[in-house]
C-alpha positions in Angstrom: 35.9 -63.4 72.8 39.0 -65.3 72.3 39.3 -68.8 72.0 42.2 -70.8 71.8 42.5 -73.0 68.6 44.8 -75.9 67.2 44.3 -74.4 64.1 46.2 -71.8 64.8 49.8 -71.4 65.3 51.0 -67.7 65.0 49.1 -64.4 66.1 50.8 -62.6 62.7 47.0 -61.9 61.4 46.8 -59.9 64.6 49.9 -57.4 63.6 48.0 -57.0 60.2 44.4 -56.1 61.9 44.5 -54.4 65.1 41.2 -53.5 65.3 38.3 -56.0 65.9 34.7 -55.2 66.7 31.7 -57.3 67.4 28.2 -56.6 66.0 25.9 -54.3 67.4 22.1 -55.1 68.8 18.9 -53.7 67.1 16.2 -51.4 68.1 12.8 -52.2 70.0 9.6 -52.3 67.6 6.2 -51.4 68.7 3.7 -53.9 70.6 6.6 -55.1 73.0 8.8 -56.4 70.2 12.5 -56.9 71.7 15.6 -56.0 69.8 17.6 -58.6 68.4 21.0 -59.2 69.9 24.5 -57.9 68.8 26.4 -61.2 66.8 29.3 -61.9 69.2 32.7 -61.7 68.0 35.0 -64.9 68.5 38.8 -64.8 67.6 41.0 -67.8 67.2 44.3 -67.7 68.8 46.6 -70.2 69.3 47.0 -72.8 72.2 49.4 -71.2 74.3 48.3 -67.5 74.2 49.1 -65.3 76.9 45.8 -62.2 77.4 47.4 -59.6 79.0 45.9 -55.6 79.7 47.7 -52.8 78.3 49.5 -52.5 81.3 51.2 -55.8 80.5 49.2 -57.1 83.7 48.3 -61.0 82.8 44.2 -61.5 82.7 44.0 -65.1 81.0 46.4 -68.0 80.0 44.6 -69.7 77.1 46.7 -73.1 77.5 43.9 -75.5 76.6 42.4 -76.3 73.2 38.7 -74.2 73.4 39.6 -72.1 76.2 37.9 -69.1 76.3 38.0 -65.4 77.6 35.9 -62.4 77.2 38.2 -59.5 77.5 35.5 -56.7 76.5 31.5 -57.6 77.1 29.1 -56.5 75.4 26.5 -53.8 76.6 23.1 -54.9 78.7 20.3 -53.9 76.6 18.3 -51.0 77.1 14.3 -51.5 78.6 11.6 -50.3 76.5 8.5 -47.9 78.2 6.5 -51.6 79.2 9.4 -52.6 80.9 9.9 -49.4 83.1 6.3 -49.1 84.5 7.0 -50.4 87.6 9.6 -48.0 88.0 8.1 -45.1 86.6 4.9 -45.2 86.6 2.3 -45.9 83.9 2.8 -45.3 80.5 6.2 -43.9 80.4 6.9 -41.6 78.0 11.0 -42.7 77.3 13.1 -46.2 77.4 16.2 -46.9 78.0 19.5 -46.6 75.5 21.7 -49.6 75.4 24.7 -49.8 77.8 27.8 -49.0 75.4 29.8 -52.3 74.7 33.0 -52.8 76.6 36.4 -51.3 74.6 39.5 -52.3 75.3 43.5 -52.7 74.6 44.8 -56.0 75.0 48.1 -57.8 74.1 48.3 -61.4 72.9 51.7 -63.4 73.9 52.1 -67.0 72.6 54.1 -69.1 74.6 54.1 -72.4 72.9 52.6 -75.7 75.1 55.3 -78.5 74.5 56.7 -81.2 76.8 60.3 -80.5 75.8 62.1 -77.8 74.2 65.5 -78.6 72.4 67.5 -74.9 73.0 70.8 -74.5 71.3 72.6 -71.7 69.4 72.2 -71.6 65.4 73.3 -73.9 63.6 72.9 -77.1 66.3 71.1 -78.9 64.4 67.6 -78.6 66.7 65.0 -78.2 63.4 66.9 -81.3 62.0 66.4 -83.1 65.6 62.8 -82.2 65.6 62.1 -83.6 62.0 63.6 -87.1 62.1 62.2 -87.6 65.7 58.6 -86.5 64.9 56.5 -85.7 61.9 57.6 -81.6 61.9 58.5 -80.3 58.5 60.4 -77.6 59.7 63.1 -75.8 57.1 66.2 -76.6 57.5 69.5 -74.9 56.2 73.3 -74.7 56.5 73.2 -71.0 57.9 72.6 -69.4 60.9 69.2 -68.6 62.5 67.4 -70.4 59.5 64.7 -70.9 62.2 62.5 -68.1 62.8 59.7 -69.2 64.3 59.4 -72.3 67.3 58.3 -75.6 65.6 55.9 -78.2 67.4 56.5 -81.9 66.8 54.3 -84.8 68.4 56.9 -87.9 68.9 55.1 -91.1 69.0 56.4 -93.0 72.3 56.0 -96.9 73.0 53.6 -95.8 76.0 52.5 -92.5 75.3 53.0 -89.4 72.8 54.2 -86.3 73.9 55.3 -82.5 72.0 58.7 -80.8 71.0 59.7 -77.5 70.1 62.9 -76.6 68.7 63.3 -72.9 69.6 64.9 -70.6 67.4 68.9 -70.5 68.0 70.0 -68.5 71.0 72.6 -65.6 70.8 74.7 -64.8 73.9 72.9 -62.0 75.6 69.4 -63.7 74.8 67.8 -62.8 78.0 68.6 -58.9 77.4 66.7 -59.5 74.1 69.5 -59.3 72.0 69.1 -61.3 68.5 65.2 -62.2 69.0 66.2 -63.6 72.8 63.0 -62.7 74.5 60.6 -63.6 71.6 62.7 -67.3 71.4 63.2 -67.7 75.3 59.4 -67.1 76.7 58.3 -70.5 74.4 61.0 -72.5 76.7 58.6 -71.2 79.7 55.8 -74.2 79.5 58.6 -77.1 78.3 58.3 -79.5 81.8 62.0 -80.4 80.1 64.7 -79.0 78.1 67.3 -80.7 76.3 70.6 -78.5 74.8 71.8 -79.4 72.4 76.0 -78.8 71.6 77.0 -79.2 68.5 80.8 -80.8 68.2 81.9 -80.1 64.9 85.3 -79.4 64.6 84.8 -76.4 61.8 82.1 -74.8 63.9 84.8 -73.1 65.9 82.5 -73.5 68.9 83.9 -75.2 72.1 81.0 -77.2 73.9 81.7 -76.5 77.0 81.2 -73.6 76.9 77.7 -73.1 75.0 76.7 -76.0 78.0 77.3 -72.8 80.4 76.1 -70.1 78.7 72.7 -71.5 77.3 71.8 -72.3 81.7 72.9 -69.3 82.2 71.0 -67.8 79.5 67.8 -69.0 80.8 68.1 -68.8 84.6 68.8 -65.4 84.1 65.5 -64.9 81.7 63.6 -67.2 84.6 65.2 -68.7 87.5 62.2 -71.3 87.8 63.8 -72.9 84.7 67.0 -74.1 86.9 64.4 -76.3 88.3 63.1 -78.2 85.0 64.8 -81.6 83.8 67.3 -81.6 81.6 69.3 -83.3 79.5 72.1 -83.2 77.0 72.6 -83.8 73.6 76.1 -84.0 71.5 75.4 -83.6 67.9 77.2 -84.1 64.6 79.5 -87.3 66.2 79.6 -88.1 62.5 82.3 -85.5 61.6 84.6 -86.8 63.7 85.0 -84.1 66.8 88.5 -84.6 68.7 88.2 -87.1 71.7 89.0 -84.1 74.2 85.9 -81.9 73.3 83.8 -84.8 73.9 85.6 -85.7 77.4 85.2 -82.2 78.8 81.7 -82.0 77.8 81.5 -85.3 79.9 82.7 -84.0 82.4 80.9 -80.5 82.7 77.7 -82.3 82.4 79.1 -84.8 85.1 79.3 -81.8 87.4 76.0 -80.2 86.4 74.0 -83.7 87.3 72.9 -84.1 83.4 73.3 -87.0 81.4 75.0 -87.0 78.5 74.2 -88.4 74.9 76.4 -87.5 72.0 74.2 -88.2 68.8 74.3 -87.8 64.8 70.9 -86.5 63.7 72.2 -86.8 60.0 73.0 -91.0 60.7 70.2 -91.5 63.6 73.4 -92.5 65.8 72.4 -92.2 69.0 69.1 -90.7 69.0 67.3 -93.8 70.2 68.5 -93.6 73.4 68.1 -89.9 73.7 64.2 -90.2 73.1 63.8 -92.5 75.8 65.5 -90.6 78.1 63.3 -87.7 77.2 60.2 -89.7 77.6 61.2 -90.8 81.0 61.7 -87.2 82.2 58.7 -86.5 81.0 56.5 -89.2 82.5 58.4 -88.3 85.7 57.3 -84.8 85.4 54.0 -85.4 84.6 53.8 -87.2 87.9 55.5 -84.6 89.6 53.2 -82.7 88.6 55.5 -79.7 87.3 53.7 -76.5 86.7 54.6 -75.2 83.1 53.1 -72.1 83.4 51.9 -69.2 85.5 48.7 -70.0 87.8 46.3 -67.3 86.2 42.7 -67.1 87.8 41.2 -65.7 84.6 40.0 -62.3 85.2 36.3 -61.5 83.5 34.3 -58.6 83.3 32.0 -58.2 86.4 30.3 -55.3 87.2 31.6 -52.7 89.6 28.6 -51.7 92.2 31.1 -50.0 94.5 30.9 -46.2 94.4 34.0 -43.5 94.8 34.3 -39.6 94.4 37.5 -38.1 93.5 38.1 -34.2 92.9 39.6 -33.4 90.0 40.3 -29.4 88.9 37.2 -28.9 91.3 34.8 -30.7 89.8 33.5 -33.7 91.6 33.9 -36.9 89.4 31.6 -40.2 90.7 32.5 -43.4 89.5 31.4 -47.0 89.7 30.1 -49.6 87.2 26.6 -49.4 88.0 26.1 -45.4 88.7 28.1 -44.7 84.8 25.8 -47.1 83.5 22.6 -46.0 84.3 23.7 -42.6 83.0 25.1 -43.9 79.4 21.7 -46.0 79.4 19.7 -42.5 79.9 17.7 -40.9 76.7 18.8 -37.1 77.5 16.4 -35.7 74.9 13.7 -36.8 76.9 12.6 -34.6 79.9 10.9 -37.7 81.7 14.2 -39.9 81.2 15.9 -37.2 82.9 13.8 -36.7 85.8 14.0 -40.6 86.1 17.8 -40.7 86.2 17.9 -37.8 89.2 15.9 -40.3 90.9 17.8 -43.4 90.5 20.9 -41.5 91.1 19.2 -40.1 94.2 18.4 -43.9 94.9 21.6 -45.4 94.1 23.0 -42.7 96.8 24.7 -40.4 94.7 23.5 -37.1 96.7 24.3 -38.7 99.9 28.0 -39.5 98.7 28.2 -36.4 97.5 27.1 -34.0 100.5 29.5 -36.2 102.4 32.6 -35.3 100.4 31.3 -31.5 100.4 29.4 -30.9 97.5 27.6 -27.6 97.6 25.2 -26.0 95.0 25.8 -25.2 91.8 29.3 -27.4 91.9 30.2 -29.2 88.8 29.6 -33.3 89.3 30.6 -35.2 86.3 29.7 -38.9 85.8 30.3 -41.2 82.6 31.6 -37.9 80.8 28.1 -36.0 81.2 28.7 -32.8 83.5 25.6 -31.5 86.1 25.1 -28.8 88.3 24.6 -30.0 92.0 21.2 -29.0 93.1 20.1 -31.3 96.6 17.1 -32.6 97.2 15.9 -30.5 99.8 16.3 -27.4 97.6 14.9 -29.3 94.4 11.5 -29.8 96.3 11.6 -26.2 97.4 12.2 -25.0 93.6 9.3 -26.4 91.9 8.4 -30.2 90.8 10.0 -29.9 87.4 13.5 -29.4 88.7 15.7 -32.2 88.9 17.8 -33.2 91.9 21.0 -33.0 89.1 20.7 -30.8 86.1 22.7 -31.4 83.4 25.3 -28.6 82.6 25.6 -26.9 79.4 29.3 -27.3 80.2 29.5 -31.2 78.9 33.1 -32.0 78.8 34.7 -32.2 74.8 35.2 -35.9 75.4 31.4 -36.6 76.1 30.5 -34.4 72.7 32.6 -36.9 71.1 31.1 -40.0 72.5 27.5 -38.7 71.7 29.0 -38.5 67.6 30.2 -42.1 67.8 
């Protein structure tokens, strides 16, 4: 089970251990003793975490503190002889095996849960932004792409608090991935509003103007939604004195673009009063809006499958369906009388009748759960002698169930 957890903020422990397994359940005892239960295994993630299957398909969006999801369940536990009586009789001789826990491959994505995400290209000045307006300790240099990792910052507003991220500086290209462009952009994703932030020192050798256009074009071409988000512009480093002219064009680009313009000094505080209320109004105003910050995700658990298909594969009829592959893994096969009861319940289940439908003859191969039979109907069972079963398991078992029997 994952569960997502404010004391986390990274998923690096994940890259270190990729394997995690959860405890498994204990044996029956005599006199109608149960067997204990397998310990359940709970890993913190952060807020923000995407769940998605290994074919990068999205089954959970953990964007709540204590969210959960189950991506992998744990087996039903097997019934001892008391509890199969009314199935088979009196005094059966056999129980039933536990159901094999669930395994699978996930991947973990964070994308960070903030109200406003300052974007910029190295060296803005966004991680020294984020530390004077909240209480983020990010570090802070005077090279490029000091930032490696997104920073969240609560400010404290005059009616309500809300979070910042400053996001790693931006390359041109980002949305092709270059520099660490995808890895930065996705945490922009769930920010209801984005502030750039240009940087208008004269010895940068930048030109405003033009990192204004490239970072929205940046991130409308990594996700269009985000043309829709508020926005808002910030000038930084007025302190140093940038020519007049850099600051008018910037004016009037944002003029054009519909975004409002504050030229700050995060080093002086110049400025930066203003900026934050602007911020908190655009966010109150989306909140109102209601402006989605992330995908709508119907969280996807594991049910059981009762539908039934066959499917022919190098001649050999292969059934399949969550509750048919269970009741074989759940089967004792050194016992003769577990046997004879799975033929029936397969029988039951309508196995044989699916199968004569899709042309199953005697003596063809059916496989189910990785266990291989021989096909042998009813009709010709009863016929036979009343210790034959309506499927007989092969001698032929497939290398892959061998290996499953070790484990």
């Amino acid at each position: 089970m994952l569960e997502a957890s404010t004391g986390k903020s990274t998923l690096g422990e994940f890259n270190r251990r990729r394997h995690h397994r959860a405890g498994n359940g204990a044996r029956g005892g005599s006199q109608d003793k149960r067997g204990g239960r397998g310990s359940d295994l709970v890993l913190h993630v952060p807020v923000g975490t995407v769940v998605k299957n290994s074919d990068g398909e999205v089954m959970a969006d953990l964007t709540e503190p204590g969210a959960r999801f189950t991506p992998a369940a744990g087996g039903r536990a097997g019934r001892g002889n008391a509890g199969l009586v009314a199935e088979a009789g009196p005094l059966p001789r056999f129980a039933e095996k536990g159901e094999p826990g669930e395994s699978r491959t996930i991947q973990l994505e964070l994308k960070l849960v903030a109200d406003v995400a300052i974007v910029g290209f190295p060296n803005a000045g966004k991680s020294s932004l984020i530390s004077r307006i909240s209480r983020a300790r990010p570090k802070i240099a005077d090279y490029p792409f000091t930032t490696t990792e997104p920073h969240l910052g609560v400010v404290v507003g005059e009616d309500f608090d809300y979070v910042v991220t400053d996001v790693p500086g931006l390359v041109e290209g980002a949305h092709e991935g270059k520099g660490m462009g995808i890895a930065f952009l996705r945490h922009i994703e769930r920010a209801s509003v984005i502030v750039y932030l240009c940087d208008l020192s004269p010895v940068s050798g930048r030109e405003p103007v033009d990192d204004l256009r490239l970072l929205e074009d940046e991130l409308v071409q990594f996700n269009p939604e985000l043309a829709m988000r508020k926005k808002v512009v910030a000038a930084n480093k007025i302190d140093l004195n940038p020519p007049h002219e850099a600051i008018e064009a910037l004016q009037d680009e944002c003029r054009a673009r519909e975004l409002k313009l504050f030229p700050i000094s995060v080093v002086t505080g110049e400025g930066v009063e203003p900026l934050l209320r602007e911020m908190a109004t655009l966010v109150s105003r989306a909140t109102k809006e209601g402006v989605r910050i992330g995908p709508a995700v119907e969280f996807r658990t594991t049910t059981e499958d009762d539908l039934m298909t066959v499917i022919r594969v190098d001649g050999r009829f292969v059934v399949q369906g969550g509750r048919v592959e269970r009741i074989v893994k759940m089967t004792d096969w050194n016992n003769d009388e577990a046997r004879s009861h799975l033929a029936r319940k397969l029988r039951t289940a309508g196995v044989d009748e699916m199968l004569a439908r899709e042309g199953a003859r005697t003596g063809d191969e059916i496989e189910i759960a990785g266990r291989v039979f021989d096909y042998v109907p009813e009709d010709e069972v009863t016929v036979a002698s009343d210790d034959s079963h309506e499927l007989e398991e092969s001698e032929r078992e497939s290398a892959d169930s061998d290996e499953n029997e070790k484990e």
